[in-house]
C-alpha positions in Angstrom: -131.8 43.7 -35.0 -129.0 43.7 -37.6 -125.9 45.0 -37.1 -125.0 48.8 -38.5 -121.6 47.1 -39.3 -121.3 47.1 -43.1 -118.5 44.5 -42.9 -118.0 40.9 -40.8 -116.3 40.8 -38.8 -117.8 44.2 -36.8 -115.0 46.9 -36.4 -114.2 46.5 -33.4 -113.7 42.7 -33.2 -111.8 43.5 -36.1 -109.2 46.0 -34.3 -108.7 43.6 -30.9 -107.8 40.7 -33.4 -106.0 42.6 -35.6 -104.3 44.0 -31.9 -103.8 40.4 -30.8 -102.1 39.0 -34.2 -100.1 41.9 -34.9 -99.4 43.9 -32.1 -100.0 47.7 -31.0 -98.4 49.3 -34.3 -99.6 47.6 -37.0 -102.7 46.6 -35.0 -104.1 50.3 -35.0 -102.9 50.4 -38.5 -104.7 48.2 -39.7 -107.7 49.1 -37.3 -107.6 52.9 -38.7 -107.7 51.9 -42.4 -110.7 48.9 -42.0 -112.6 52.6 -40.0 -111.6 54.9 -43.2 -112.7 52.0 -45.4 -116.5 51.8 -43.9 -118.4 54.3 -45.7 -122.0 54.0 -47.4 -120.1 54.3 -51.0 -117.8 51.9 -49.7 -117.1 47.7 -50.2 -119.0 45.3 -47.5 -119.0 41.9 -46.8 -116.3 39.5 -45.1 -113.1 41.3 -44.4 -110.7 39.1 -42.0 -107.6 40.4 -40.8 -104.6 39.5 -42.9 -102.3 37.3 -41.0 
């Protein structure tokens, strides 16, 4: 079954590394915006965490 996830890597494996590079703050900042971003009118593909 494929993943509902419209981007790689899923959401949450996204926000706990974006926690483990960059911390609490701008971990969950950067989790909240990758959330608000994944819509069905929205981009998909391969979105890494900055570093």
């Amino acid at each position: 079954k494929p993943s509902p996830c419209r981007f790689t890597p899923s959401c949450s494996n996204y926000a706990l590394e974006a926690l483990e590079k960059h911390g609490f703050f701008k971990g969950t900042a950067l989790s909240a915006r990758r959330i608000f971003r994944c819509h069905p009118f929205g981009a998909f593909g391969h979105d890494p965490v900055p570093d």
